[in-house]
C-alpha positions as CSV (number, residue, x, y, z in Angstrom):
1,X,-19.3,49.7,2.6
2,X,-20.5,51.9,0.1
3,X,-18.7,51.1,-3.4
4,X,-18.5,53.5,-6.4
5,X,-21.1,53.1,-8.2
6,X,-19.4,50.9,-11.6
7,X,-18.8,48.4,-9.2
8,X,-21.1,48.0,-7.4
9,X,-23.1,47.4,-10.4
10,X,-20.2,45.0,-11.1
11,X,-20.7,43.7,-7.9
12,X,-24.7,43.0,-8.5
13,X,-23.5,41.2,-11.5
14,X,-21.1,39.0,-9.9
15,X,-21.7,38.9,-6.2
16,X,-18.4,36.5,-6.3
17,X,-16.7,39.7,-6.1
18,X,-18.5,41.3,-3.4
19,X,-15.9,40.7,-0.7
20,X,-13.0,41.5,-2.8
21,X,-14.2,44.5,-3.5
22,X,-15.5,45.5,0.0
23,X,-12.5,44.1,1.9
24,X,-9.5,43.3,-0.5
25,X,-9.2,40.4,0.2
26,X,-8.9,37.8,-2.4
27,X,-7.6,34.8,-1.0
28,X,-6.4,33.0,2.0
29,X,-9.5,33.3,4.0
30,X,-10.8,29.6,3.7
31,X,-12.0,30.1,0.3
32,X,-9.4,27.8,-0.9
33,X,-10.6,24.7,1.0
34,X,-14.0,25.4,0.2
35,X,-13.3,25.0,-3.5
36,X,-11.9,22.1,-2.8
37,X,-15.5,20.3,-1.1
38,X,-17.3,22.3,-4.4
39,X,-15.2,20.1,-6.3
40,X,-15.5,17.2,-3.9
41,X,-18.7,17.0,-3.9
42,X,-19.6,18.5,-7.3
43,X,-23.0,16.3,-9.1
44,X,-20.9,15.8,-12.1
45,X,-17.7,14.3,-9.9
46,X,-17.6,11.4,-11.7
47,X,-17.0,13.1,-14.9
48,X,-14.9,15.2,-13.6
49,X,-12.4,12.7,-12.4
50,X,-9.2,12.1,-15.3
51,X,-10.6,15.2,-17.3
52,X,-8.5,18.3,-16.6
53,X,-11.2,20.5,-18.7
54,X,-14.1,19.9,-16.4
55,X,-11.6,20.5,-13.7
56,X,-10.8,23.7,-14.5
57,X,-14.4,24.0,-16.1
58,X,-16.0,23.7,-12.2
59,X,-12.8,26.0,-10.8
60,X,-14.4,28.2,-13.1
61,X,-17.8,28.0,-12.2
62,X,-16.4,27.8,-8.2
63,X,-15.1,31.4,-9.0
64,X,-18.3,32.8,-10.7
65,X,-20.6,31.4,-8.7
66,X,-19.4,31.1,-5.1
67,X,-16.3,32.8,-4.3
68,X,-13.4,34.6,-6.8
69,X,-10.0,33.0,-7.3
70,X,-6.9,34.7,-8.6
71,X,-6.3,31.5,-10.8
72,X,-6.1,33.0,-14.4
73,X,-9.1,31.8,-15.7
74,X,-10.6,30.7,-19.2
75,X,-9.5,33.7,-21.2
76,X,-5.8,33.5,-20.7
77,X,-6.2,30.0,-20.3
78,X,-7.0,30.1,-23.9
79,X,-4.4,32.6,-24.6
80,X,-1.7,30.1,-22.6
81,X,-3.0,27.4,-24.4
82,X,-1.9,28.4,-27.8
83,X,1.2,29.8,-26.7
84,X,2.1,26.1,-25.9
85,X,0.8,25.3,-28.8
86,X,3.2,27.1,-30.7
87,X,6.2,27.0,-28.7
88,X,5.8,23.5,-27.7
89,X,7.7,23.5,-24.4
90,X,9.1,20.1,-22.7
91,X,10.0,22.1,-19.4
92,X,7.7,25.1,-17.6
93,X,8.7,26.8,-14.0
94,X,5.7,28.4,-12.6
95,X,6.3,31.0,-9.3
96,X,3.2,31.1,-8.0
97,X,1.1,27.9,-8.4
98,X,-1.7,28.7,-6.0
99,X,-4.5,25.8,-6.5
100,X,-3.0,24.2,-9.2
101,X,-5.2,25.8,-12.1
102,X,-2.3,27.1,-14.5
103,X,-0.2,23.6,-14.0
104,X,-3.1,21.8,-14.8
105,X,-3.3,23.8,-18.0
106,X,-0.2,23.3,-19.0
107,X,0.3,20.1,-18.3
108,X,-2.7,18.8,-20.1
109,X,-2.2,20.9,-22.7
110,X,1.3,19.8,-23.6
111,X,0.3,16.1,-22.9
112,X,-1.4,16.9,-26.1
113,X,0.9,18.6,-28.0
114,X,3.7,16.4,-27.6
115,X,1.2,13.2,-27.7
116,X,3.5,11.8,-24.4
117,X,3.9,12.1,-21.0
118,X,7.7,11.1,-21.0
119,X,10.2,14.0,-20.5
120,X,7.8,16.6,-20.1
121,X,6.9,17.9,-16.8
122,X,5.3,21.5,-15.1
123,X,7.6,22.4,-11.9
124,X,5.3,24.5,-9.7
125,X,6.5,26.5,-6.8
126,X,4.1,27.9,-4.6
127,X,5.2,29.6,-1.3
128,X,2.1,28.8,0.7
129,X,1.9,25.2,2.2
130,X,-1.7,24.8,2.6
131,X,-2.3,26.1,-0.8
132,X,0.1,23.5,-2.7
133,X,-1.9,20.8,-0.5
134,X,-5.2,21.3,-2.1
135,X,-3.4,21.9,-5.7
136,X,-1.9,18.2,-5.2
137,X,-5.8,17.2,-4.5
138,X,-6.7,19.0,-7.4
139,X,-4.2,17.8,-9.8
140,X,-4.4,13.9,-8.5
141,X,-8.4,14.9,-9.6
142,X,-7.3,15.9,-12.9
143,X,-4.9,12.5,-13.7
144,X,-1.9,14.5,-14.4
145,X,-0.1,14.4,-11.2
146,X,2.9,12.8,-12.8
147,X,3.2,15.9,-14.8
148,X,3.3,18.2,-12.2
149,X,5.2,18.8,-9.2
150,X,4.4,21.1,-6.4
151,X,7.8,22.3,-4.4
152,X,6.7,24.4,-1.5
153,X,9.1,27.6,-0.3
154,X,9.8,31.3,-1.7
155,X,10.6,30.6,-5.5
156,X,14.2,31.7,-5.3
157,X,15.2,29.6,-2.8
158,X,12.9,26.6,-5.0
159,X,14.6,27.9,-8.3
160,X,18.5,27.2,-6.5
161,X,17.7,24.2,-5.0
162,X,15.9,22.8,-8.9
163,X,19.1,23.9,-10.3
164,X,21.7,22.9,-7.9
165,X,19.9,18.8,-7.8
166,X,19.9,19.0,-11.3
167,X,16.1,18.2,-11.9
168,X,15.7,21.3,-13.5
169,X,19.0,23.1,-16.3
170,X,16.9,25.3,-18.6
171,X,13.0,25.8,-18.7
172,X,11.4,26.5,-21.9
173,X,8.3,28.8,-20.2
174,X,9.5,30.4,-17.3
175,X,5.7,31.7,-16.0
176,X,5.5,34.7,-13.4
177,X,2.7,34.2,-11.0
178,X,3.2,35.1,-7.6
179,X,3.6,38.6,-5.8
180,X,4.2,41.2,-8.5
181,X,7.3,42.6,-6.9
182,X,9.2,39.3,-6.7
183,X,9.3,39.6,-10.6
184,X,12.6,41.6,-10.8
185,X,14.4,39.9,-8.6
186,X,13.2,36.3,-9.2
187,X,13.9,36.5,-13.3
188,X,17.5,37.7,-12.4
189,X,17.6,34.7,-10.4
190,X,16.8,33.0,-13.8
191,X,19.0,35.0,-15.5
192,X,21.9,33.7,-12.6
193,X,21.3,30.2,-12.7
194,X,21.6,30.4,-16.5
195,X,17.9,28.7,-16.8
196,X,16.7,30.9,-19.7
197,X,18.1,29.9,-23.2
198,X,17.5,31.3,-26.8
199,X,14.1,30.2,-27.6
200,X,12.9,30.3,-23.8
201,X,9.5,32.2,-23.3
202,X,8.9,34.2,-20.1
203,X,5.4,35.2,-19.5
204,X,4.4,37.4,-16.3
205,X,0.5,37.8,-15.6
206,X,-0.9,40.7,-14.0
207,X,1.3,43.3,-15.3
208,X,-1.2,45.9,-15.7
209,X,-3.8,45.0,-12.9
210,X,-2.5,44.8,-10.4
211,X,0.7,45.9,-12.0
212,X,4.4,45.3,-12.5
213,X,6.1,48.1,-14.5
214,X,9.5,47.4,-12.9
215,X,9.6,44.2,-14.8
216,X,8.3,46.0,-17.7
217,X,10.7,48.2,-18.0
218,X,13.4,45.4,-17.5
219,X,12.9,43.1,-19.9
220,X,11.7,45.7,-22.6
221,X,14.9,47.1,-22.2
222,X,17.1,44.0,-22.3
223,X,18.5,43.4,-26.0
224,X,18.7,39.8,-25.5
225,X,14.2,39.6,-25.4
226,X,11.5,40.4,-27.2
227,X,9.1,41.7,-25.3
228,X,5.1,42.7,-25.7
229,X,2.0,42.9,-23.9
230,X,-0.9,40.7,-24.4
231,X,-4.2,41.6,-23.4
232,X,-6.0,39.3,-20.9
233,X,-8.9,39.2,-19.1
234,X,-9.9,38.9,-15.5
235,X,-12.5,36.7,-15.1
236,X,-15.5,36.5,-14.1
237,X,-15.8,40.3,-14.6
238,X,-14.1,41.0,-17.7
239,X,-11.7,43.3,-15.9
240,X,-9.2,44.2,-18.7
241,X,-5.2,43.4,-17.5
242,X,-2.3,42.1,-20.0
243,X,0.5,39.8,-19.7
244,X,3.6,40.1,-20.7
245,X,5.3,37.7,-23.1
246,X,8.7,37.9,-23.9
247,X,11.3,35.7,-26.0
248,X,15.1,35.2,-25.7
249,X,16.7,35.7,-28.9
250,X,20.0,36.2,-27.5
């Protein structure tokens, strides 16, 4: 296949990209597992083990070096990071939890705001069975997995079933991962179940590339957020997207 030629000289850059590029594809083709035995079997395993950084660190270099992920990478890793920082959740929903890269994240990085593990926790729902497998792997790697719980299933259905057992009354980061059309319809589900409160953040990744204007257009017109794009970076190529962060203040 013959690509334009920006990226193909993308593409010579950061052969990782190659078959996304040529085919589309960017995940679900046994790419997932074979981060897993990178990791596995990694030089530096040892180190690795109990240090969410060099977790994500070698995720990282996985997705560089051998095959991209759709995990969100350092640069709005960074970006998240603070975001916690300032907000300081004790409770974040994420639809879309893929390998576990964004729970780990937060996790770790509110273990270190808060300076405890007690009565703060990262509910993750991924739709994809094999996928939350591996994330559990990853995450027992990391030494947070009693931060983090994986519940496997389309996120509404996930969202009732938090709310109706009572594990889960309001979040304090509500984060948008999964397919980019399930946005609308999975934040009025939040909006239903009365899980967003004044002071809850809402962030949705992706909203430019591959796009969400729907949801866009939704919660910039709802008086009760505050809403604003945030550039972010797709990595390894620097590909420029934004995500969106909004605030209840009503």
């Amino acid at each position: 296949m013959d690509l334009p030629q920006d990226i193909a000289k993308l593409v010579e850059r950061y052969p990782s990209l190659r078959k996304a590029f040529e085919t589309g594809i960017e995940s679900n083709d046994g790419r997932e597992q074979k981060l897993l035995s990178f990791i596995l079997s990694h030089p530096d395993i040892e180190q690795i083990k109990g240090n969410p950084s060099k977790v994500l660190d070698t995720m990282d270099e996985f997705s560089t070096k051998c095959d991209f992920l759709i995990s969100i990478g350092s640069h709005k890793a960074n970006i998240l990071s603070n975001l916690i920082e300032k907000e300081k959740p004790n409770v974040i929903v994420e639809l879309g939890g893929y390998l576990g890269y964004s729970a780990i994240l937060f996790a770790d990085t509110m273990r270190r705001v808060h300076g405890v593990t007690q009565g703060i926790h990262v509910w993750s729902l991924e739709l994809n069975s094999d996928f939350a497998a591996i994330a559990r792997e990853i995450v027992e790697l990391s030494g947070l997995t009693e931060m983090i719980t994986f519940i496997v299933g389309p996120a509404e259905v996930s969202l009732r079933q938090l709310k109706e057992q009572g594990k889960v009354s309001e979040v304090d980061l509500l984060f948008l991962d999964h397919e980019e059309e399930l946005y609308v319809p999975d934040f009025k589900v939040c909006e239903e179940l009365k899980l967003l409160k004044r002071g809850s953040v809402i962030v949705a990744d992706n909203v430019v590339r591959p796009g969400a204007p729907e949801y866009r257009t939704l919660v910039r017109s709802n008086p009760g957020l505050k809403s604003e794009g945030v550039r972010g970076l797709i990595l390894p190529a620097d590909l420029e997207d934004e995500m969106e962060i909004s605030h209840v203040v009503n």
